[in-house]
C-alpha positions in Angstrom: 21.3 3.1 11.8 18.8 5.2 9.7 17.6 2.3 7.7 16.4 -0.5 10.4 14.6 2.7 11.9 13.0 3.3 8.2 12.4 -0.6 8.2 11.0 -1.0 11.8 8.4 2.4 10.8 7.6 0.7 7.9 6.3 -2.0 9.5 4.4 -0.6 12.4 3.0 1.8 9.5 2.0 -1.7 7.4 0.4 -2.7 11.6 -1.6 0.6 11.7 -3.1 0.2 8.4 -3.9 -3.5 8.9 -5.7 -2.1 12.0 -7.3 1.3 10.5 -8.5 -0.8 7.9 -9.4 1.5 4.8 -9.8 4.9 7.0 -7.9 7.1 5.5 -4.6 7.8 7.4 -3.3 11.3 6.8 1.0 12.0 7.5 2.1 15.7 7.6 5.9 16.7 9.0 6.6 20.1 10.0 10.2 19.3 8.3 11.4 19.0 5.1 14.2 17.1 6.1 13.6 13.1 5.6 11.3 13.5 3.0 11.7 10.4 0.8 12.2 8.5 3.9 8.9 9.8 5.0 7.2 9.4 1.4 8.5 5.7 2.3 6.9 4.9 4.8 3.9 6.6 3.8 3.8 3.8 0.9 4.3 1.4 3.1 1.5 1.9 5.5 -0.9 3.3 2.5 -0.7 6.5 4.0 -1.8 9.6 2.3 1.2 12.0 2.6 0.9 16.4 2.6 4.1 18.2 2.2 1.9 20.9 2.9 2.8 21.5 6.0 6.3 21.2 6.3 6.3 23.7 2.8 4.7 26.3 4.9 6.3 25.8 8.2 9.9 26.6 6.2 8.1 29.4 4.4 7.6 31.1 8.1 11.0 30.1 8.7 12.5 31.7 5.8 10.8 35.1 6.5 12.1 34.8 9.9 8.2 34.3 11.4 9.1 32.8 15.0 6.8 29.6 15.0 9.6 28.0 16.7 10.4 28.2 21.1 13.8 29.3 21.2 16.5 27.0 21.3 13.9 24.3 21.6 12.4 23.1 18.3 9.2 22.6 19.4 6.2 25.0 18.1 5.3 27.7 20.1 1.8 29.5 20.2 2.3 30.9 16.6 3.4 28.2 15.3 0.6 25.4 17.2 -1.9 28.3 15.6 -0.4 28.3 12.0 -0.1 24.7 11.8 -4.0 24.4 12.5 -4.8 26.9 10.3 -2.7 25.0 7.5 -4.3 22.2 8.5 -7.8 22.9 8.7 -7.3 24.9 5.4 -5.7 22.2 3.4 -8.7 19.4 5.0 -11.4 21.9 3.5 -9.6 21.9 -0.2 -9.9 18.5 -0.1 -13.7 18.2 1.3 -12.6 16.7 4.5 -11.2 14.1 7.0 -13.7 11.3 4.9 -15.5 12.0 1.9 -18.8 13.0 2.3 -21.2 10.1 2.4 -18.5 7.7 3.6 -18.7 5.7 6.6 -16.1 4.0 8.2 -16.4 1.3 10.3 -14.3 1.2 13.6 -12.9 -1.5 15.1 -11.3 -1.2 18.5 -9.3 -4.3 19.0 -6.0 -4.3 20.0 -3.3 -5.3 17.8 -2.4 -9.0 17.4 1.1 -10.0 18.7 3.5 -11.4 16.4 
């Protein structure tokens, strides 16, 4: 059922953040499909969500662009290569992973059972 998975993602994305702390956790989908559901759980966890990615990735789509493997769904060498070029272009409009003179402390214990 699509909404305990929504629920249980939720809560491991509320888990991450606990962990990450206030690091700034970044969510990008090559799909547009499940987009408020993703835009949910992006609230959830504190996430910062980019459709940027999954607007591009259709864009190629659309113009029949193969960033796809054949009958597979996963990216092939196009697409890995146009994903980091989205990527790395839409980190440097926004003047990187961290702000510049932020530090972010990080702590590497494991996650507490509950």
């Amino acid at each position: 059922d699509m909404s305990k998975a929504i629920n249980v993602t939720k809560l491991l994305a509320r888990k991450i953040r606990s962990r990450a702390g206030d690091i700034p956790i970044y969510f990008f989908t090559p799909y547009v499909k499940f987009t408020s559901e993703n835009r949910e759980i992006c609230e959830a966890g504190n996430f910062i969500y980019s459709n940027v990615l999954s607007e591009q990735m259709a864009k190629f789509l659309m113009s029949n662009i193969q960033v796809l493997v054949v009958n597979d769904g996963h990216w092939n060498y196009s697409g890995n290569r146009h994903a980091g070029e989205i990527l790395s272009k839409y980190f440097k409009s926004i003047g990187g992973i961290v702000p510049s003179g932020q530090r972010h402390s990080y702590d590497h214990q494991p996650f507490e059972q509950d």
